[in-house]
N, C-alpha and C positions, 0 to 999 in steps of 0.2 A: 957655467952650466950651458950643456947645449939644446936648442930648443928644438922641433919639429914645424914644417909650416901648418898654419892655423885658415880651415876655410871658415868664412864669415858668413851668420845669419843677418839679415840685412832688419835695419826698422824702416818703417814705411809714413810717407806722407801722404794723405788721400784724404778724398771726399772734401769739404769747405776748405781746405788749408790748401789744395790745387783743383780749382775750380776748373783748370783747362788739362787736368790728367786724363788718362782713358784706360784701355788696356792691353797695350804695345807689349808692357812688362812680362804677361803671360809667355810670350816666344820665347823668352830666355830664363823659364824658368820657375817665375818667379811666382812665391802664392800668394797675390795679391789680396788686401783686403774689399775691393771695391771696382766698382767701374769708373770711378774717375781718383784713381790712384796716379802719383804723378813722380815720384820717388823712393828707390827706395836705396836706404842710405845703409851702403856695400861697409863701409869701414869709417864709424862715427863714434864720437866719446860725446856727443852736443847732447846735454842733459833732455832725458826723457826721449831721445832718437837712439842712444846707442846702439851700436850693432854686438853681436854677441857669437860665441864657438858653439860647436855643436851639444857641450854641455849646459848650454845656458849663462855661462859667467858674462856678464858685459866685456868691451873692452877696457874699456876704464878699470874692473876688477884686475883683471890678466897685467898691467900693463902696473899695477901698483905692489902686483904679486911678485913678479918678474924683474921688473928697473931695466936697468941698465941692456941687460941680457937681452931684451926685448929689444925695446928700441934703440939702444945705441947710445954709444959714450958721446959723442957729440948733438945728441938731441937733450934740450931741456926737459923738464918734466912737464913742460906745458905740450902736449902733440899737437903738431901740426898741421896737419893732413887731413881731408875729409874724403873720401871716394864714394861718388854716388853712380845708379842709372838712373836715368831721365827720361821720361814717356807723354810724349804732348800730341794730345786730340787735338786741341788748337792753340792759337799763339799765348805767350806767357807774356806779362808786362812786361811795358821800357823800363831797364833799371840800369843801375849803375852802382859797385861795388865802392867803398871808401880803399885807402893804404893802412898802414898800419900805426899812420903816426896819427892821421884824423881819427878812425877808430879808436886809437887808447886814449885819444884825448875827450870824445863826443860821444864813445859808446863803453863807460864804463870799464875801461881800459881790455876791450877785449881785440884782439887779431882784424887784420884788414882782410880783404879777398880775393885775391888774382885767383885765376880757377883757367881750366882749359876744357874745350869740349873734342872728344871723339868720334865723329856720326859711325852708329850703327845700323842703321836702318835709315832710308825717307822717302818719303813716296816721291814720286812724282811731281816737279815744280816746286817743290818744299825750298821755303827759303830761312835764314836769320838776319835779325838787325845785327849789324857788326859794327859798332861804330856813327860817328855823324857825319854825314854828305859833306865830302871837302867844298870848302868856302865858307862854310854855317857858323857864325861866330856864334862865341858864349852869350852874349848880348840877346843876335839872336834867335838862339834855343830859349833864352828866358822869357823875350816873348811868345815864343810858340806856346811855352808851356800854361800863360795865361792864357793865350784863343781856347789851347785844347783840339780835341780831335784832327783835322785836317790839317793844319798847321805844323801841329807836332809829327805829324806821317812825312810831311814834306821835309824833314832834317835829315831823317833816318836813312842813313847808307842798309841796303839789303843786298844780300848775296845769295844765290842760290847754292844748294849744298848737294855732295853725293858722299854714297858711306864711303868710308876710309879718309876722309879729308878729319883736318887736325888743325882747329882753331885756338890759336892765344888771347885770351881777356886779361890785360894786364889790368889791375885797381885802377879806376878815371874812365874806362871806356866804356861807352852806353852801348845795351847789347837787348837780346830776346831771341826766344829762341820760338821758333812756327812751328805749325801744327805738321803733325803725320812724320816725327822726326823722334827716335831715339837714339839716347847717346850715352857714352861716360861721361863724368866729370871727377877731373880730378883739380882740388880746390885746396887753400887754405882753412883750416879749422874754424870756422868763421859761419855767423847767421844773419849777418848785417847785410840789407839789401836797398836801397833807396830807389821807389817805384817814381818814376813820372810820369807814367800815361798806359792804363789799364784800358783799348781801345772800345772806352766809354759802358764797360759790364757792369750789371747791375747785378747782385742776386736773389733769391725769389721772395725777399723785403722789400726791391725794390732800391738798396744801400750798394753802393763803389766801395771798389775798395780805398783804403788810405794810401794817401798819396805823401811823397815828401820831396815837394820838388827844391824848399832851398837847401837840402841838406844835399841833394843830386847834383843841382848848381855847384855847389859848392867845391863837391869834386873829382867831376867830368872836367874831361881832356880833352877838347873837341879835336886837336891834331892829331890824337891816335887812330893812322889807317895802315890797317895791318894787313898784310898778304895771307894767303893758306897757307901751314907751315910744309914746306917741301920736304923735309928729313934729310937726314945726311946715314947711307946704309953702310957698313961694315961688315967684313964677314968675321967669326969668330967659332972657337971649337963649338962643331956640329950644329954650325944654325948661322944666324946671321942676324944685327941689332941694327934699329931705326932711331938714332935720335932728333926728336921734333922739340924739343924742349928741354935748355940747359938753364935754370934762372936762379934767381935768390928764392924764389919761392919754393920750386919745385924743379925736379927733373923727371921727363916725360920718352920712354922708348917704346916701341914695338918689339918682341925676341920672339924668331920664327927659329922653330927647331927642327931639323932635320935630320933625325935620328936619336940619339942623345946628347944633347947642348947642357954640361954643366954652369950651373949659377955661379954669378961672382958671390965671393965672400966679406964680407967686410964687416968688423966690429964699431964700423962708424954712427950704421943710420941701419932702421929696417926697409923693407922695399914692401908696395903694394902689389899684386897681381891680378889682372882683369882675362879670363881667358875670354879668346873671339874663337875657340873651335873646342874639337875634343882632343884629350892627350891625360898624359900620365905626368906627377910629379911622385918623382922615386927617391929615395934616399934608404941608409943603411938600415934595414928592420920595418923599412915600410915604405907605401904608397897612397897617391892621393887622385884619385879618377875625377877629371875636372869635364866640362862643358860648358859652350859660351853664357857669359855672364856667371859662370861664377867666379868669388873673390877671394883671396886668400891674402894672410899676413904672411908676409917673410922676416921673422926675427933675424937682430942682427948676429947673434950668436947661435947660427944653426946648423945643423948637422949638413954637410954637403946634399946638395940636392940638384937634382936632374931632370930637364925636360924632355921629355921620352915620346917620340913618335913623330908627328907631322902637329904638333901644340905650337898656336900662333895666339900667343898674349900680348897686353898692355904692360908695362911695369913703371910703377915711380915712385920716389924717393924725394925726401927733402933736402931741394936746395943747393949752393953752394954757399957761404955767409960772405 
């Protein structure tokens, strides 16, 4: 059966659950529930987040209606993919995601989290932690993490950011992301996050948040220093493809169309779409009027479809194995 593409109701994380959200989200869209909304989760199965089609089914419903047709003869029945935007008033804590072997073994056997970030927006000076200041051994970052505050700032490699730059977080590498910055992410299906240093926030109890720094220790990569992903461009019928990202996790492009760019086919794996403009997705008996920050699913069994006009998207897919 052949499917149509699918735009996504997003669910949202706000208010105490992102304590440094704001309302960035607004620009693009989005009908947030609050003023310190800090997520909202574009294409999610993560129970009680899921995202949903414009009739309301989850995806998690669609995706057990559908099988195969959907997502693809090469994808398990576990999905693996989460796509979010990301909107931060100020900086989010130092954290550090686990892999997929420490996860299934420490977290109930659920997925680890390599994740990449997109900037779309940042003001002015906006920076991220990316990583730990080369030299900083494991040792010690562990003692930083007992001093606390100043200590622990002093590890942290920071990079200043501008929109369009394309960052890889591979699982091990301590990251945050600073205020006055939004972005995509596109992640592994995963809710595992190990905090080490919330820059000493209290909330209006007077309580920090939890911390988990030997399960952080545990594992962080302190040699991961990664460059900006440069992409490698191609041109292709009626547009031309960016890929910033080829891994076991995820594959990560940009497709800029320039007139009408039809989509690759493939019965393997479905694709994600993040538009960053306005444009058309057409195919035979119909159309899909998109603008930036909307998301759509691309099943893997779909009717040819076409991007139509001067439409400059995100798109990604799981993986290579």
């Amino acid at each position: 059966m052949k499917l149509t593409p699918i735009k996504m109701t997003p669910a949202f994380r706000f208010g105490s659950a992102t304590p440094w959200g704001g309302e960035g989200l607004r620009a693009f869209g989005k009908a947030i529930p609050d003023a310190r909304t800090g997520e909202s989760l574009e294409v999610s199965v993560l129970p009680g987040l899921e995202s949903r089609d414009d009739a309301g089914r989850t995806l998690t419903a669609l995706l057990e209606e559908h099988g195969e047709a959907m997502r693809g003869t090469q994808v398990g029945e576990t999905f693996p993919l989460l796509l979010k935007l990301i909107s931060a008033r100020e900086m989010l804590s130092v954290q550090v995601h686990p892999d997929d072997a420490y996860a299934h073994a420490h977290e109930g056997g659920k997925l680890g989290k390599t994740e990449a970030w997109v900037i779309l927006a940042a003001e002015p000076g906006s920076q991220i932690v990316y990583g730990i200041r080369e030299g900083v051994t494991r040792e010690q970052l562990a003692q930083a993490c007992q001093s606390g505050g100043a200590a622990v700032q002093a590890c942290l490699n920071r990079v200043a950011v501008q929109p369009g730059e394309v960052y890889y977080i591979p699982a091990g590498m301590v990251h945050a992301l600073g205020g006055g910055i939004t972005l995509m992410e596109i992640q592994q299906s995963s809710d595992v996050t190990y905090r080490f240093y919330d820059w000493d926030r209290v909330d209006a109890q007077g309580r920090s948040r939890e911390l988990h720094i030997q399960k952080g220790l545990d594992v962080t990569d302190v040699t991961l220093h990664l460059p900006v992903c440069a992409g490698k461009t191609r041109p292709c019928a009626g547009g031309q493809r960016t890929t910033y990202i080829d891994e076991r996790a995820f594959t990560l492009e940009r497709w800029q169309a320039q007139g009408e760019m039809p989509l690759p086919q493939t019965p393997e794996h479905f694709s994600l779409l993040c538009a960053l403009g306005e444009g058309t997705l057409a195919w035979d008996g119909g159309e899909m009027k998109l603008r930036a920050g909307d998301c759509v699913f691309l099943p893997a069994q779909m009717e040819q479809t076409t991007l139509c006009g001067a439409l400059d998207a995100l798109v990604c897919w799981p993986g290579r194995k």
